[in-house]
N, C-alpha and C positions, 0 to 999 in steps of 0.2 A: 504494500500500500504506500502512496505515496505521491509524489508528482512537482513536477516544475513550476517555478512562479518569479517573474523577471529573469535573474541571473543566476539563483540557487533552486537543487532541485534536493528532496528530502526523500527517504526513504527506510519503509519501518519491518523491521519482520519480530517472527519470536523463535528463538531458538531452545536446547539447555546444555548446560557444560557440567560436568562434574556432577550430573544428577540436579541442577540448579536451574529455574526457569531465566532465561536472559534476553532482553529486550536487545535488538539489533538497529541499528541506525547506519544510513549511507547518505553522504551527502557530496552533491556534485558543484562547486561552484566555477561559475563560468565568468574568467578573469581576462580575456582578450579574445579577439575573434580568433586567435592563435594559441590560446593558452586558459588551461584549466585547471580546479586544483579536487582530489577524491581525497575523502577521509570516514572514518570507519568508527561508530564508539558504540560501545556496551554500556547497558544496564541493569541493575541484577538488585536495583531498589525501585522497581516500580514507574522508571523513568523520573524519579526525580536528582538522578546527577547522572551525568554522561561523560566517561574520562571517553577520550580520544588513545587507541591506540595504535592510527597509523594512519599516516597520510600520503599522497603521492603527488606531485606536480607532473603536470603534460604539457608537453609544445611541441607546437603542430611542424613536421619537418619540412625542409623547402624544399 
């Protein structure tokens, strides 16, 4: 579930790790018509705190 809105786009799922329910989040932000940035965070309180644990930057090759 999920979706684009201006330049950031959000996305939700649920997963479990270690026998634990865990809230999934992806999010896409769009930082040049060349250049974007992905990052990934967990929840495992109900979505009320979201550590980030991994990001990636992309640019587009000529």
């Amino acid at each position: 579930m999920g979706g684009f809105a201006d330049r950031r786009g959000e996305f939700y799922g649920d997963d479990r790790h270690d026998g634990k329910d865990v809230r999934v989040r992806f999010g896409w932000t769009v930082l040049s018509p060349a250049a974007a940035r992905w990052e990934q965070a967990f929840s495992v309180d109900g979505g009320r705190t979201w550590p980030t644990d991994c990001t990636m930057d992309f640019t587009r090759a000529s």
